[in-house]
C-alpha positions, -999 to 999 in steps of 0.1 A, spaced: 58 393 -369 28 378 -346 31 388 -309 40 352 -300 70 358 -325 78 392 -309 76 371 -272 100 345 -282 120 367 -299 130 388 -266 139 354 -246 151 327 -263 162 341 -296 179 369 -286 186 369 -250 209 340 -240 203 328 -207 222 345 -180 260 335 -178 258 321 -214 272 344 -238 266 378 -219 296 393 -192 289 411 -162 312 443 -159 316 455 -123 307 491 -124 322 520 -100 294 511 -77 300 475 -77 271 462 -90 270 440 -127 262 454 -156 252 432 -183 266 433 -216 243 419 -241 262 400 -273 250 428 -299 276 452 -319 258 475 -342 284 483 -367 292 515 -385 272 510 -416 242 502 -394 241 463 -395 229 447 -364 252 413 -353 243 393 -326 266 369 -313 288 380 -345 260 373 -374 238 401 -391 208 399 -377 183 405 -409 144 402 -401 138 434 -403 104 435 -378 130 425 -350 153 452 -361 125 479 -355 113 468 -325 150 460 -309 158 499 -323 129 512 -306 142 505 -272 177 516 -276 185 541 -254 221 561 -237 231 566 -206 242 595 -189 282 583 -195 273 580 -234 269 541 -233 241 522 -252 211 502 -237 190 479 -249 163 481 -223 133 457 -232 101 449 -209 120 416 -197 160 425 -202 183 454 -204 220 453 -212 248 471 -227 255 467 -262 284 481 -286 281 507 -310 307 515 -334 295 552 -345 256 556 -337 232 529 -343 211 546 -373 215 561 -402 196 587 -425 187 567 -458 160 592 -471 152 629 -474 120 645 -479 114 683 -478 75 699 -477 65 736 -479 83 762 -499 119 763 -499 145 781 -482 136 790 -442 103 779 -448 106 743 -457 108 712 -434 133 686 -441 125 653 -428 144 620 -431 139 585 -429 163 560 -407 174 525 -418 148 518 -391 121 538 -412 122 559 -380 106 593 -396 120 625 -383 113 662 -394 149 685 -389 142 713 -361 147 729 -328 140 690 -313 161 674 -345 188 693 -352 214 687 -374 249 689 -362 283 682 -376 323 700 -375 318 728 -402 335 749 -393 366 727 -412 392 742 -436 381 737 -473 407 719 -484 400 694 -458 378 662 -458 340 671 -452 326 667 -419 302 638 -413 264 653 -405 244 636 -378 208 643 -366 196 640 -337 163 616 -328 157 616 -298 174 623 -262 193 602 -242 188 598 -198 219 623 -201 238 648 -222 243 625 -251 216 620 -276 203 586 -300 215 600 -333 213 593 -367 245 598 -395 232 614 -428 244 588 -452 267 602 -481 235 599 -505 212 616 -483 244 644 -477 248 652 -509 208 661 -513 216 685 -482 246 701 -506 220 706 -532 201 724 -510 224 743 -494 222 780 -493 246 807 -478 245 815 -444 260 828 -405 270 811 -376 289 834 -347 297 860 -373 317 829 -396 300 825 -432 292 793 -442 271 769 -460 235 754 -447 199 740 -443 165 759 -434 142 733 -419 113 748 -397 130 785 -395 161 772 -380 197 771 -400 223 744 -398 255 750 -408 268 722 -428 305 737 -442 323 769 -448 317 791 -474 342 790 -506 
């Protein structure tokens, strides 16, 4: 995508003009906030006004200026416009694992976004999810995180059943708070991922 393709992109093709499509939610503080026509949906497609949105150059650079709030809510924050947009879960998700170095505490997992956002699992990425579940209940759904938010709440990523089940594979016994479980060693840091059998 050319840079005059990038600058259209952010006005006219994306942005409707103000009053258009957008609404303006009155905040506690009374002033607007504008809610941009974008839902990303749970399986990470991208709809704006209600239709995917598919060039994938667009995708990446929209994605790289997503951002949350201090209340949890999602921003789309570009040079020119920022607005609220709807997320049904998080807006990426963990297509890809790669793991370097030896395995076991020493290795670094690293995974690839539907974004191709690259990010190595860590004390700055961690990996968090409910483990701490009874077995004969439905597996927890793990997340990692990407990057922080303006707040408590972090941009994160959900480790797609694929890329979860390489994890499983990988997985190795382990203790969190004294309960035994099942994890991950990426850069000498565990992550629980279930309870031990």
């Amino acid at each position: 995508m050319s840079a005059h393709d990038c600058r259209d992109a952010s006005r006219s093709d994306v942005f409707p003009a103000p009053g258009a499509s957008e609404t303006i939610t009155a905040t506690a503080s009374g002033t607007g906030v504008r809610q941009l026509p974008f839902l990303i949906r749970r399986d990470g497609t991208w709809l704006y006004r209600g239709s995917p949105v598919t060039r994938k150059a667009m995708l990446c650079m929209f994605s790289s200026m997503l951002t949350r709030d201090a209340e949890g809510t999602y921003w789309l924050k570009t040079p020119m416009e920022s607005g609220v947009i709807q997320v049904e879960d998080v807006p990426y998700i963990a297509v890809e694992l790669d793991f370097r170095g030896s395995c076991g505490r020493h290795q670094t997992l690293c995974f690839r976004t539907n974004m191709d956002e690259l990010v190595c699992v860590g004390p700055d990425h961690p990996i968090s999810c409910d483990w701490d579940r009874p077995i004969d209940e439905c597996g927890s759904i793990p997340y990692v995180h990407l990057r922080n938010g303006e707040g408590d709440f972090p941009v994160r990523a959900r480790i797609s059943r694929s890329v979860h089940f390489e994890l499983a594979a990988l997985a190795v016994p382990g203790h969190v708070e004294g309960k035994p479980c099942l994890g991950v060693w990426s850069q000498d840091c565990f992550f629980p991922l279930s309870r031990q059998p």
